[in-house]
C-alpha positions in Angstrom: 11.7 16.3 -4.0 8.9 14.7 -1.8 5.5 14.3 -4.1 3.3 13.2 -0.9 4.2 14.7 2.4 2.8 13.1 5.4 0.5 14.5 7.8 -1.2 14.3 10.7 -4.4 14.5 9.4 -4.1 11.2 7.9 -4.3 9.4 10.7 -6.7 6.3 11.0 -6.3 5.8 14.6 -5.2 2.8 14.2 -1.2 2.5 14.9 -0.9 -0.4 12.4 -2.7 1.4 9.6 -1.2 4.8 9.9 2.8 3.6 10.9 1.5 1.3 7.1 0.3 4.5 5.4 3.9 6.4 6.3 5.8 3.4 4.8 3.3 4.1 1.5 4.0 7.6 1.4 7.9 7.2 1.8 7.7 4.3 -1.5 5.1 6.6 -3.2 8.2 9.3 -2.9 11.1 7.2 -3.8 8.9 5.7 -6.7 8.2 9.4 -8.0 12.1 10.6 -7.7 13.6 7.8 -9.2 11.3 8.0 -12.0 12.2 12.1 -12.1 15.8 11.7 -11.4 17.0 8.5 -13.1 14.4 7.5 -15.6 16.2 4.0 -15.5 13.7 1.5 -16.3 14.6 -1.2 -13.6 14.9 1.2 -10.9 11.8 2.1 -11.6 10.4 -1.2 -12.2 11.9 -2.5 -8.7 10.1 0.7 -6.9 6.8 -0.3 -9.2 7.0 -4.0 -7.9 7.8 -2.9 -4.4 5.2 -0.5 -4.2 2.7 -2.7 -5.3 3.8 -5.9 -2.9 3.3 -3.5 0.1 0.3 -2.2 -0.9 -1.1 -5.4 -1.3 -0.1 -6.3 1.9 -1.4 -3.3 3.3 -4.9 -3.8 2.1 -5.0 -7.2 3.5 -3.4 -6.1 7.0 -6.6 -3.0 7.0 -9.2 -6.0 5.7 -8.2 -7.9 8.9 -8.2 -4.7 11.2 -11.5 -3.8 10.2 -12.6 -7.5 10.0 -11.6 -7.6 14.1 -13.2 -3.9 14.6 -16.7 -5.0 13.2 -16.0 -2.7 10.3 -19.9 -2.4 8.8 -18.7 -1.5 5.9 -15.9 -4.0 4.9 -17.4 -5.5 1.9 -17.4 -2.1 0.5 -14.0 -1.5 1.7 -12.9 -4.2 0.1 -14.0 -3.5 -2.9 -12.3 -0.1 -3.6 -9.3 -2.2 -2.7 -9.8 -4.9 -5.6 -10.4 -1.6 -7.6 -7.6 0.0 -6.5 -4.9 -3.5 -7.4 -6.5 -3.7 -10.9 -5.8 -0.4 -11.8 -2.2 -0.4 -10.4 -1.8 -4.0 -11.7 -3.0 -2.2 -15.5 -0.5 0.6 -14.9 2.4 -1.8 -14.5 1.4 -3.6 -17.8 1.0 -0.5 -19.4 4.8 0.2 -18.4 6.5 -2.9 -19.2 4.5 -3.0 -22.5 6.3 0.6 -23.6 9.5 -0.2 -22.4 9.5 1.1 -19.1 8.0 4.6 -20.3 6.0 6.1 -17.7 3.4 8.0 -19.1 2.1 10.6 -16.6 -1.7 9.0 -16.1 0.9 6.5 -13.8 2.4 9.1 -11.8 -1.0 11.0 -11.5 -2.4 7.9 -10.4 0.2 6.9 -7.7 0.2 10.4 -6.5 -3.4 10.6 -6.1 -4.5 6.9 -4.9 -3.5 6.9 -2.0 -4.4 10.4 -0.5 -8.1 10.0 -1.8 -8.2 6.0 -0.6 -8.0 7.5 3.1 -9.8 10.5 3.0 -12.7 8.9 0.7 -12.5 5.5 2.3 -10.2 5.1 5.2 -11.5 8.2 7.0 -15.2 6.3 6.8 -13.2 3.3 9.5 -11.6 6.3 10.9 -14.7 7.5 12.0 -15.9 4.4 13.3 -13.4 3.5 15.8 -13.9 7.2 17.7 -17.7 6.7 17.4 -16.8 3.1 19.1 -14.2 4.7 21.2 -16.7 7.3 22.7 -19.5 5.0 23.1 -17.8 2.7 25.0 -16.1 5.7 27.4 -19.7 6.6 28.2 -20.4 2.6 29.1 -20.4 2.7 33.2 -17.1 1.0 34.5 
């Protein structure tokens, strides 16, 4: 049973973000139904890891995008990032130090990050690039 389904709506604009943002949903979703359908600590722990890794790399891949785009807001950006790997990183301690319970602030958390990181945050670079996009349409060729 999916927990995130993707949408349309999500979409950055930018190919590498958005085909990134799938991949996150589909872990988010194998990380939720292992954790409902198994409850076997290193499955889960594996999917926890995995999850992490890629989202990790994710947030450096967007850094770089919006780095290239002349993002204004980057440093800012960035920050909800670092936010965002601190809290996950606290979560996974918080897991191994119970054994590999998962208490249900963790699954709230993973449901929930990454929806509200694009429409709080990634929507803001969203907006950007068809603000840049337009602008240089009406440039004269």
């Amino acid at each position: 049973m999916a927990l995130l389904s993707w949408s349309r709506q999500y979409e950055i604009g930018n190919e590498l973000i958005d085909s990134e943002h799938q991949e996150l949903f589909r872990r988010i979703n194998a990380f939720h139904d292992t954790w409902l359908e198994q409850r076997e600590v290193q499955a889960i722990a594996v999917l926890l890891n995995q999850l992490i890794a890629y989202a990790e790399m994710h947030f450096q891949h967007e850094e770089a995008i919006m780095r290239d785009a002349g993002f204004p807001r980057l440093e800012e950006h960035q920050a909800v990032h670092e936010t965002m790997v601190e809290t996950i990183f606290r979560l996974r301690q918080a897991f191994e130090q119970a054994n590999g319970r998962i208490e249900m602030e963790t699954i709230k958390f993973v449901k929930n990050w990454l929806i509200e990181h694009i429409v709080r945050n990634d929507y803001l670079f969203r907006d950007f690039l068809a603000r840049r996009k337009s602008s240089d349409a009406e440039l004269p060729q």
